[in-house]
C-alpha positions as CSV (number, residue, x, y, z in Angstrom):
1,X,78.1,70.4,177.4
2,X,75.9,70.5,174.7
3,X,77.8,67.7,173.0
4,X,76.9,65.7,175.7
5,X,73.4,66.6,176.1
6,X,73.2,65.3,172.6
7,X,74.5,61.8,173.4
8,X,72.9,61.2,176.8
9,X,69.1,62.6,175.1
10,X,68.6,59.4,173.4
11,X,68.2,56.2,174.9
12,X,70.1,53.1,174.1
13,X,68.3,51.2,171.6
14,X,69.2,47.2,170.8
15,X,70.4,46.8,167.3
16,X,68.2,44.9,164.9
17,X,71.3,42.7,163.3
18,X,69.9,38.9,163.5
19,X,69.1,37.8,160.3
20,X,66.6,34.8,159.1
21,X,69.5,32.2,159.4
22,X,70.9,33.8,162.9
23,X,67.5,33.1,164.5
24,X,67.0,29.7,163.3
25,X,70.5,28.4,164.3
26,X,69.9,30.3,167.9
27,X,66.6,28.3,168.0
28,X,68.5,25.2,167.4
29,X,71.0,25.8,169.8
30,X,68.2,26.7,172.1
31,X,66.5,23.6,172.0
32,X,69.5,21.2,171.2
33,X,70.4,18.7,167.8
34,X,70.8,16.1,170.4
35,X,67.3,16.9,172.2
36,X,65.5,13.3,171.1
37,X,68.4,11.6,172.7
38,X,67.6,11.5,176.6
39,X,64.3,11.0,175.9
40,X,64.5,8.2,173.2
41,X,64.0,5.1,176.4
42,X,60.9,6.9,177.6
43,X,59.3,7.4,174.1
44,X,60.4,3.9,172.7
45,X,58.4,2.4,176.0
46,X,55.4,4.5,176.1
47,X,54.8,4.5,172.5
48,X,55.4,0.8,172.1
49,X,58.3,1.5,169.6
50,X,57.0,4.4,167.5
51,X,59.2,6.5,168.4
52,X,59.7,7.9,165.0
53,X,55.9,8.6,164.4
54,X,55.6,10.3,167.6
55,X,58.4,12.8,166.4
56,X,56.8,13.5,164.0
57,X,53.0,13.9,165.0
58,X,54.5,16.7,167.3
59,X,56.5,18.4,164.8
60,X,52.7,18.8,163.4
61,X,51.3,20.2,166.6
62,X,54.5,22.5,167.0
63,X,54.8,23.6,163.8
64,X,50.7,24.9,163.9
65,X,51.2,26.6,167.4
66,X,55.1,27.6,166.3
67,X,52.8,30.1,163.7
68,X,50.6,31.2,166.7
69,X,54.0,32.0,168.4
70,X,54.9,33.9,165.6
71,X,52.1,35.8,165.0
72,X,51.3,37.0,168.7
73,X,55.0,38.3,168.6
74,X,54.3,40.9,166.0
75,X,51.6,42.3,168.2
76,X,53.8,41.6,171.3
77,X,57.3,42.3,169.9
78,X,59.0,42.6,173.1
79,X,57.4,40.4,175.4
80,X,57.3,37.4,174.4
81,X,55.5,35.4,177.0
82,X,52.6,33.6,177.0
83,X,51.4,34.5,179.6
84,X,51.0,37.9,178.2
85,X,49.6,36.6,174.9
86,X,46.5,35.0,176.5
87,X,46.3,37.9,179.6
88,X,46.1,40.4,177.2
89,X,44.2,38.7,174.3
90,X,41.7,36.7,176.8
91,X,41.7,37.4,180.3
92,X,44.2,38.5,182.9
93,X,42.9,35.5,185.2
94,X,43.8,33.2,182.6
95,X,46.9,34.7,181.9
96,X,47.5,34.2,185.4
97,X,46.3,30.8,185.2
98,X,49.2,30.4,181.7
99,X,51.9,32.2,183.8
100,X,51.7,29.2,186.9
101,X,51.5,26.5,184.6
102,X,54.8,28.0,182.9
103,X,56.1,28.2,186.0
104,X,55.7,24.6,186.6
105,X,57.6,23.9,183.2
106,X,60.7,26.6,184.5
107,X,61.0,24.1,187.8
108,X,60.6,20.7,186.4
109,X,63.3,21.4,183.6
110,X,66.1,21.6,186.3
111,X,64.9,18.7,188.2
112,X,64.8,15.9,185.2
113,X,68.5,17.8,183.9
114,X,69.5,16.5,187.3
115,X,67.8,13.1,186.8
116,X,69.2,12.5,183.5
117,X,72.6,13.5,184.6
118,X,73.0,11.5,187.6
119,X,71.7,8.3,186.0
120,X,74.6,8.6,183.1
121,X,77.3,9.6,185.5
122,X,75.9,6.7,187.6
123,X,76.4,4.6,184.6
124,X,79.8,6.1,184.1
125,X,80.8,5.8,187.6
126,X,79.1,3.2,189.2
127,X,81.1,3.4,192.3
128,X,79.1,6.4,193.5
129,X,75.5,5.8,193.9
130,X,72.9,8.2,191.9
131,X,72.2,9.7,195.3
132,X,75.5,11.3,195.8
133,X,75.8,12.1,191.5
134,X,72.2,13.8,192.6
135,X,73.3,15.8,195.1
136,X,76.4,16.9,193.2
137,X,74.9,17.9,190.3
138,X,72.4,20.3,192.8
139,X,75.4,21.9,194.2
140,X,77.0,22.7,190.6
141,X,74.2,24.2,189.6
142,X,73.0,25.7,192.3
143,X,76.6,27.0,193.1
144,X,77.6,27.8,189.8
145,X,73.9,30.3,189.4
146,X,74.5,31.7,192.3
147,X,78.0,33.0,191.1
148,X,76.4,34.8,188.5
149,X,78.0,32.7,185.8
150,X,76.7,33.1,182.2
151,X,77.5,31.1,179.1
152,X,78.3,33.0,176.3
153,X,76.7,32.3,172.7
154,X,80.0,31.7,171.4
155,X,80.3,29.2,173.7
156,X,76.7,27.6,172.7
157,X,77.8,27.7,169.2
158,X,81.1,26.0,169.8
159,X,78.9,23.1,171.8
160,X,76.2,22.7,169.1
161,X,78.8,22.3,166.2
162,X,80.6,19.7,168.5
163,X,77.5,18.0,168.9
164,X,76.3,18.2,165.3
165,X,80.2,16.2,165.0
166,X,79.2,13.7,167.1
167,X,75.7,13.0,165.2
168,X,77.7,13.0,162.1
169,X,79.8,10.0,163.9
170,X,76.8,8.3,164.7
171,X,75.2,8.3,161.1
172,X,78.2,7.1,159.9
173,X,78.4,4.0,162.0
174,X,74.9,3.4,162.4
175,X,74.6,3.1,158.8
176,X,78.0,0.7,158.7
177,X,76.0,-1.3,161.4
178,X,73.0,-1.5,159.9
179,X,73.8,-2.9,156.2
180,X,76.1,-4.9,157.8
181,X,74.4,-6.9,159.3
182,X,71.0,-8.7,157.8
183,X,67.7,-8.0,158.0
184,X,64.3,-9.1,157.3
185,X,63.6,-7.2,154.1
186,X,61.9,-3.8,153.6
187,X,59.4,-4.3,156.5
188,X,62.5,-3.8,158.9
189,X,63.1,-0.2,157.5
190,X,59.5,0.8,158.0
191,X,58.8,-0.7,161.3
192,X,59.6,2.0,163.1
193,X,57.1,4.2,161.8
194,X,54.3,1.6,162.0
195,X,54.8,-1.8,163.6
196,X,51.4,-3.8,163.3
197,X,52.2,-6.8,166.3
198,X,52.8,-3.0,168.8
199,X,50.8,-0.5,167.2
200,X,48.8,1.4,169.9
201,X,46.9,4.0,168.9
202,X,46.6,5.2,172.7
203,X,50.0,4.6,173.0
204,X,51.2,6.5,170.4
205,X,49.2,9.5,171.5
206,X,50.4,8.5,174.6
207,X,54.1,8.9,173.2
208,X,53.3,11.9,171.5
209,X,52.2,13.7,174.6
210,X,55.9,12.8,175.7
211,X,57.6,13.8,172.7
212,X,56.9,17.6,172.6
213,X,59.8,17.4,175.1
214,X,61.9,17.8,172.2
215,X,60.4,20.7,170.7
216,X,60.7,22.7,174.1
217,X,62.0,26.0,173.9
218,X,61.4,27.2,169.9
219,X,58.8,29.7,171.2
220,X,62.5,31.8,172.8
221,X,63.4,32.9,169.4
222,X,59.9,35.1,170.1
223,X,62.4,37.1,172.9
224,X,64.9,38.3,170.4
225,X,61.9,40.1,168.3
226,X,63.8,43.9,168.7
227,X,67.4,42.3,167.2
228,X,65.7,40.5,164.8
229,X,66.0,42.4,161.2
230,X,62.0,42.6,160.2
231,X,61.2,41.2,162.9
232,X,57.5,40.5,161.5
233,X,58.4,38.3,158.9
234,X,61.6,36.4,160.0
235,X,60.1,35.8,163.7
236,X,57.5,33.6,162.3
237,X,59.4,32.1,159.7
238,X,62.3,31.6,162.1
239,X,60.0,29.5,164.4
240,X,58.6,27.8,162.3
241,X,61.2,26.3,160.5
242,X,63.2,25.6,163.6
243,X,60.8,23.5,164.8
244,X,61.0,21.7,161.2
245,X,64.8,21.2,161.3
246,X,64.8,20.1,164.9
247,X,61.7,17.7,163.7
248,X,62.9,16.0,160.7
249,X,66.7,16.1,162.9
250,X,65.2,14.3,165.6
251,X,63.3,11.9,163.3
252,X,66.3,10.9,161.6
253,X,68.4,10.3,164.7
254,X,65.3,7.9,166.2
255,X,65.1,6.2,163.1
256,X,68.7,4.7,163.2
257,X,68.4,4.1,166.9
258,X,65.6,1.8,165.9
259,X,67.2,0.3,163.3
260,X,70.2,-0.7,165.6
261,X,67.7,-2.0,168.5
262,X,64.3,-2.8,168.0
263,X,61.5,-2.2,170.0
264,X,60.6,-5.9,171.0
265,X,64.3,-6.1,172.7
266,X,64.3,-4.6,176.2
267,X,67.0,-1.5,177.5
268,X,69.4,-1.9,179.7
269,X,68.1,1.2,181.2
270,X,65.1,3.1,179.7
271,X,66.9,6.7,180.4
272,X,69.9,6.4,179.4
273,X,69.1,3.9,176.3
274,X,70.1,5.8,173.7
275,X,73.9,5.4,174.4
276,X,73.6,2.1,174.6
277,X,71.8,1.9,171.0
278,X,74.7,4.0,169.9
279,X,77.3,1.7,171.9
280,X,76.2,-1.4,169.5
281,X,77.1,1.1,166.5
282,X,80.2,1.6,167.4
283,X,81.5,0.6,171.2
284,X,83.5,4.0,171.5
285,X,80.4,5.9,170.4
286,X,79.0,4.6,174.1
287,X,81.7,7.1,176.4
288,X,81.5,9.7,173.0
289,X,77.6,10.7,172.8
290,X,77.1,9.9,177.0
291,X,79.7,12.5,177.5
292,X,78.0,14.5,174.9
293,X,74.4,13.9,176.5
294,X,76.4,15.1,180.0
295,X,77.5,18.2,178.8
296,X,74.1,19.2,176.7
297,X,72.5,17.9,179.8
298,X,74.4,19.5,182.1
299,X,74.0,22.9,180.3
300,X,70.7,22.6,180.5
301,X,70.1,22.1,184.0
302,X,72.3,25.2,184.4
303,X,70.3,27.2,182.0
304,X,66.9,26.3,183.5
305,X,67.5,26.8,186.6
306,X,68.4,30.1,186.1
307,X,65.5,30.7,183.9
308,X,63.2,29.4,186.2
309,X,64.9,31.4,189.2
310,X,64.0,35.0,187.1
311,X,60.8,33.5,186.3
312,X,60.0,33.5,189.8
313,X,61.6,37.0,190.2
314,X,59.5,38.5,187.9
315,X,56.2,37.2,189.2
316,X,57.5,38.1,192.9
317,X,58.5,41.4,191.6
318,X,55.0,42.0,190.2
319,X,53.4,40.5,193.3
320,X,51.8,37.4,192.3
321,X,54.3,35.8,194.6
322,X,55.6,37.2,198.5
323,X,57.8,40.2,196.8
324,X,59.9,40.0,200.6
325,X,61.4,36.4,198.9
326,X,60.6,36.0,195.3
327,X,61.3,39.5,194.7
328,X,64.6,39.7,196.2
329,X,68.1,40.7,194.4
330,X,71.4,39.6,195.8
331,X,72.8,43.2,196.2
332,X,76.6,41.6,195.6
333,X,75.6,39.2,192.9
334,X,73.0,41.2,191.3
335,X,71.3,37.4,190.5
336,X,68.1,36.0,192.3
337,X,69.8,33.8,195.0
338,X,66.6,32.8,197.2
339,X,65.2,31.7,193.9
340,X,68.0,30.1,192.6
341,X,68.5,28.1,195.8
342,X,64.5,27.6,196.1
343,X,64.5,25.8,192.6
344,X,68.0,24.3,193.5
345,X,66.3,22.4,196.9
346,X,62.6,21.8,194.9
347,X,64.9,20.3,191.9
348,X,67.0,18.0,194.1
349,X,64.0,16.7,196.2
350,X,62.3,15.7,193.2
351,X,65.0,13.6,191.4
352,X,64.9,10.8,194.8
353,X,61.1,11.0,194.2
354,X,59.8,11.0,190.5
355,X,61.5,9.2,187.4
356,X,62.8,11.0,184.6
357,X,59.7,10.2,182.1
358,X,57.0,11.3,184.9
359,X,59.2,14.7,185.2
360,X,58.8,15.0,181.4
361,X,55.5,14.4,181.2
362,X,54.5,16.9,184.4
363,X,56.8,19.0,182.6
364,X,54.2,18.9,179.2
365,X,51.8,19.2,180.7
366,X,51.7,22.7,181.9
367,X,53.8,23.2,178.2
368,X,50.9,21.9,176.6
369,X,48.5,24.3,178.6
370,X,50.6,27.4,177.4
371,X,51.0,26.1,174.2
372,X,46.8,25.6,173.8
373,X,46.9,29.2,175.3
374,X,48.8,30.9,172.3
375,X,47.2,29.0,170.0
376,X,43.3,30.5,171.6
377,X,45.3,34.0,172.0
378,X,45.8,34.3,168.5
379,X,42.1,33.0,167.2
380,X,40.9,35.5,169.3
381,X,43.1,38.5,167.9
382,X,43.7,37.4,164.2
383,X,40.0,35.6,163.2
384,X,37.5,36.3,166.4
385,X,38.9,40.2,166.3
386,X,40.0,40.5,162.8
387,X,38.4,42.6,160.2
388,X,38.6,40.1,157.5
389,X,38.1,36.0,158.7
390,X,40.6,34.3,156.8
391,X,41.0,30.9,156.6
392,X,44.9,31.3,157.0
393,X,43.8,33.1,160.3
394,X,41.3,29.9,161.5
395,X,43.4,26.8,160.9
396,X,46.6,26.8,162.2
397,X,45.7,28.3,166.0
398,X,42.1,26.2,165.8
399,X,44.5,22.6,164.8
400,X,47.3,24.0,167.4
401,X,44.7,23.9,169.9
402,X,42.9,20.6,169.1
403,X,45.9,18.9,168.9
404,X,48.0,20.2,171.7
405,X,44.3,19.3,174.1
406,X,44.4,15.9,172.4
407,X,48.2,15.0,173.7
408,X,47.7,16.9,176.9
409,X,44.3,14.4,177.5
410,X,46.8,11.6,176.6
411,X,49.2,12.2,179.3
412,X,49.9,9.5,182.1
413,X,47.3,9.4,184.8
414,X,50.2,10.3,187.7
415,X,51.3,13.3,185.7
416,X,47.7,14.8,185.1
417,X,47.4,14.5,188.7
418,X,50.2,15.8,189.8
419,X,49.6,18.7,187.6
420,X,45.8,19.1,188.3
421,X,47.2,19.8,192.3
422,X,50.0,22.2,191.4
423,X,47.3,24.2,188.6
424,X,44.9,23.9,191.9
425,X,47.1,25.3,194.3
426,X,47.4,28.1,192.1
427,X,44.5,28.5,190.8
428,X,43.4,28.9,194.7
429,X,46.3,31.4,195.2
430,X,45.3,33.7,192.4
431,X,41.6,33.6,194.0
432,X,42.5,34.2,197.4
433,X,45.0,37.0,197.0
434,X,42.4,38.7,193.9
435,X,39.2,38.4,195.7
436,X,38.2,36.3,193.1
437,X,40.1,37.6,190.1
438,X,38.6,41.0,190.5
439,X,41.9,42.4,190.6
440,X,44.8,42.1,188.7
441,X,47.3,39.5,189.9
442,X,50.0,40.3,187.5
443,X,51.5,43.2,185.8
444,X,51.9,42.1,182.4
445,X,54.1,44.8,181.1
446,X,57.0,44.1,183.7
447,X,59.3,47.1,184.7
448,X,62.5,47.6,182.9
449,X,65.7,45.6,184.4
450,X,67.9,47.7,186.3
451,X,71.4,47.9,184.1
């Protein structure tokens, strides 16, 4: 008996074995080698071409907010939200105010997965319209979540080295394609970074706003915090320099899709252009990298779906939504069915009614909002709060901020008003249900899952 007194006394504990290298390749994984790809149509149309340059202005504004990420998860190592950064740094109205705009990232995410995937199976299968690929794609997901399934990371390693394959394919015969055939001297190879006849400064801001699509998802590296082997240097470091491989990855792979199609020729279709830039590389490379973009796409819808169904959950479990619904565990499944079917039904309405590069840009702009968020969360503790104002403590949150404001002022009139009504409805919520936001609408420090 006293034997096993001993071992029951002390709790389970995670093990701190991810190492530097184990959380940048999760980050990757996380946020995908392909992830320019299903975008590239959209960026090449609202940024007039630059598609490269807009890659790379948000690689800037990531890489100053990936810090603010970093830093806020030393003093939050096991909560990494942000929500909770700016509830507990600022105000908890604001967090509140963070927490609904994440929300409306969770549930867009889903619904252009489903977009994207139901144009390229369209363009696979022609013979069954995007309606019915639409609704398919909603009951695999759906169906699939509900079940409880859950890929394994093995499984997300084994897909990211098969896509880092496939890129390999397509550097190989973009580059045969490309010296191939002539060109127009060295003003072909730097067009794509700056093109005087299209060069739109409000475009490429414009662009920009759209690109941060790609960087999506770095700040989950800040989750694994109590695996991570010292966690408050590697954390940081880790985010930071995933969002520089992803960057300089994603510049690359723009860069030869420019080369093998300029900007001044128009797409066959804008979202799913980038397999046919990789089509004129190589014609198998077409069915190769669309299957890929499937797969990576399809993943991804299953993943945030989920996501956004426990989002849900934890917000109805801390009553800032109806607990009765939100709240709600399947007592089979152990999985959050009304949510997963709620996002399911609010995904598949929205893919007959908004285009893929208005769900992305929606989908920023309540990223950008948490992003600016972190970034004033950790002014605020580090330079406003801190006993010593360092310079190292001012710039990178103060330029994550200005920058993130100036793409999120940039985005499309429609998706600023979309978003305005869905931060309003909110917003209104909170007030209601708070009298005002004199009580707390959220429990930041969530209770512990049930095993």
């Amino acid at each position: 008996m006293a034997t096993t007194s001993n071992s029951t006394s002390a709790p389970a504990r995670l093990r701190r074995t991810l190492t530097l290298w184990d959380l940048i390749l999760y980050g990757v994984i996380v946020i995908q080698p392909v992830a320019p790809m299903s975008v590239f149509g959209v960026l090449s149309d609202r940024g007039h071409g630059h598609v490269v340059t807009t890659i790379l202005i948000a690689m800037v504004a990531m890489l100053f907010t990936a810090i603010s990420y970093g830093r806020m998860a030393r003093a939050y190592p096991s909560a990494g939200s942000a929500f909770t950064y700016v509830g507990q740094e600022i105000n908890p109205a604001l967090g509140y105010v963070t927490g609904w705009s994440m929300v409306m990232d969770y549930m867009l995410n889903p619904m252009i997965c489903i977009i994207w995937c139901s144009q390229q199976a369209h363009v696979f299968a022609p013979g069954i319209p995007y309606a019915g690929w639409a609704v398919f794609f909603f009951l695999v997901f759906t169906g699939l979540n509900i079940q409880g399934v859950k890929t394994s990371a093995r499984v997300n390693t084994g897909l990211a080295i098969a896509m880092g394959v496939v890129i390999t394919i397509f550097f190989v015969t973009a580059a045969r394609y490309i010296f191939g055939h002539p060109h127009d001297g060295a003003g072909f190879f730097t067009r794509p970074f700056y093109d005087p006849q299209m060069w739109n400064t409000g475009a490429v801001l414009g662009g920009t706003s759209i690109a941060v699509l790609t960087y999506i998802g770095f700040d989950g590296i800040s989750t694994l915090s109590e695996e991570a082997e010292n966690p408050r240097r590697n954390i940081l470091y880790a985010t930071v320099l995933t969002c520089l491989v992803i960057g300089i990855l994603s510049a690359i792979e723009v860069y030869a899709a420019q080369l093998l199609w300029p900007a001044s020729e128009p797409f066959k279709d804008i979202d799913t252009a980038f397999t046919f830039v990789a089509g004129r590389a190589w014609a198998p490379m077409f069915a190769i990298l669309g299957f890929t973009l499937l797969v990576a796409n399809f993943g991804s819808g299953m993943g945030a779906q989920l996501g956004a169904a426990r989002l849900l959950y934890g917000m109805g479990r801390s009553k800032a939504l109806p607990q009765s619904f939100f709240g709600a565990i399947d007592p089979k499944r152990h999985v959050p069915r009304n949510n997963v079917i709620f996002v399911g039904v609010v995904a598949l309405i929205g893919a007959f009614l908004i285009s893929y590069g208005l769900g992305a840009e929606m989908l920023n702009f309540g990223a950008l909002i948490a992003f600016m968020g972190v970034n004033l969360a950790a002014f605020m503790r580090y330079f406003v709060r801190g006993e010593q104002k360092k310079v190292s403590d001012f710039i990178p949150p103060v330029a994550g901020f200005l920058i993130c404001l100036l793409l999120w002022l940039n985005l499309s009139r429609p998706a600023k008003i979309v978003g305005a009504i869905w931060m309003g409805v909110g917003i209104a919520f909170g007030a209601i249900k708070t009298r005002g936001f004199r009580g707390n609408l959220i429990d930041f420090e969530l209770p512990p899952e049930e095993a």
